[in-house]
C-alpha positions as CSV (number, residue, x, y, z in Angstrom):
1,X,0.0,0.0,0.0
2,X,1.8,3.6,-0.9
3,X,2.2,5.8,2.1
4,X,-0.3,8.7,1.8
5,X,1.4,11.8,1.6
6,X,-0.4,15.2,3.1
7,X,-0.4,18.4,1.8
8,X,2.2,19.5,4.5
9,X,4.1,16.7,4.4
10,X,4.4,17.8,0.3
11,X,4.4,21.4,1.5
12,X,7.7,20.1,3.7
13,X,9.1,18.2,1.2
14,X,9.1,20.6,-1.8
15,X,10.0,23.1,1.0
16,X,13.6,20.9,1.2
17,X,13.6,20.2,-2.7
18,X,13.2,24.5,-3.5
19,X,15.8,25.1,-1.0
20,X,18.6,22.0,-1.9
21,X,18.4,22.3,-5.9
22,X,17.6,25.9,-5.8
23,X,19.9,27.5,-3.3
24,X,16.4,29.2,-1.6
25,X,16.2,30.6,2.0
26,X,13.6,27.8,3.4
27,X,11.7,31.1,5.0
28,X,10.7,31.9,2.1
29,X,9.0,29.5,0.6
30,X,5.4,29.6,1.9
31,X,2.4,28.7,0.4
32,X,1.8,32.1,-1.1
33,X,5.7,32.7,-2.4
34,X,5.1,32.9,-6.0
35,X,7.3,30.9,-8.1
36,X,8.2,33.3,-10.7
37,X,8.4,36.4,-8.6
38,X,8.8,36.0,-5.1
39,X,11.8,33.0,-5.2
40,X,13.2,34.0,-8.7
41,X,12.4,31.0,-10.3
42,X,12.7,30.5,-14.5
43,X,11.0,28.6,-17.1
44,X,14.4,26.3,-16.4
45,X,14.2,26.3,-13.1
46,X,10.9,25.0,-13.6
47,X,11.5,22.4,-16.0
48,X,13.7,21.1,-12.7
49,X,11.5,21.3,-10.3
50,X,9.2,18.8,-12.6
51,X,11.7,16.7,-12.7
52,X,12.3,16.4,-9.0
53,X,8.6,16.5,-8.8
54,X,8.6,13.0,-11.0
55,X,11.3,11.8,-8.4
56,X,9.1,12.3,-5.1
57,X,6.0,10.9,-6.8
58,X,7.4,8.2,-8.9
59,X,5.3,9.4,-11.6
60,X,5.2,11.8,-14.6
61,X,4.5,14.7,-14.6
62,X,2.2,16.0,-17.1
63,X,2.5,19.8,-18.4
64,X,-1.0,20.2,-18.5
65,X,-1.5,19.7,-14.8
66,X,1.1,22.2,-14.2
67,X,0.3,25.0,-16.8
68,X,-1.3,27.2,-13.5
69,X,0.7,26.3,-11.1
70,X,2.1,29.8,-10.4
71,X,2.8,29.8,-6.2
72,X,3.9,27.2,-3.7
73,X,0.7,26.0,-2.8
74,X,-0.6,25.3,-6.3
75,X,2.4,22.7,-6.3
76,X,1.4,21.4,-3.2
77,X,-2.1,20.7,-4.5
78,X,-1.1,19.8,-7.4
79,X,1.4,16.8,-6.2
80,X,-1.4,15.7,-4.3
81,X,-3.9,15.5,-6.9
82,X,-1.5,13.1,-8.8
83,X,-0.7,11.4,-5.5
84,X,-4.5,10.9,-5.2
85,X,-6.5,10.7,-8.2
């Protein structure tokens, strides 16, 4: 049976994935930071974060269910939608 993940245990782990790959103060990265403006993230940088994304989940991760994702939180809920469908 997969371990069920919460959205703060996501929030916490994309918390430590921002701040390892992306050299980001952990303070920082709330649930309202924006990507793109508040932690200075780019369309590469986000390409990255997918990909780590795809290694916490163990599964791919489709651009359409990221094409809104524009703060912390909408990752959040959106790693948990794919978690559980």
């Amino acid at each position: 049976m997969p371990t069920i993940l919460t959205r703060e245990d996501i929030l916490l782990k994309l918390r430590e994935v921002l701040a390892d790959s992306f050299r980001l103060d952990p303070v920082k990265i709330t649930p309202e930071a924006h990507l793109f403006t508040d932690l200075d993230l780019d369309s590469i940088d986000a390409v990255e974060l997918a990909i780590q994304l795809q290694d916490i989940t163990g599964r791919r991760v489709k651009a359409e269910e990221f094409k809104h994702v524009r703060t912390v939180a909408d990752v959040v809920e959106a790693v948990h939608k794919m978690l559980n469908p």
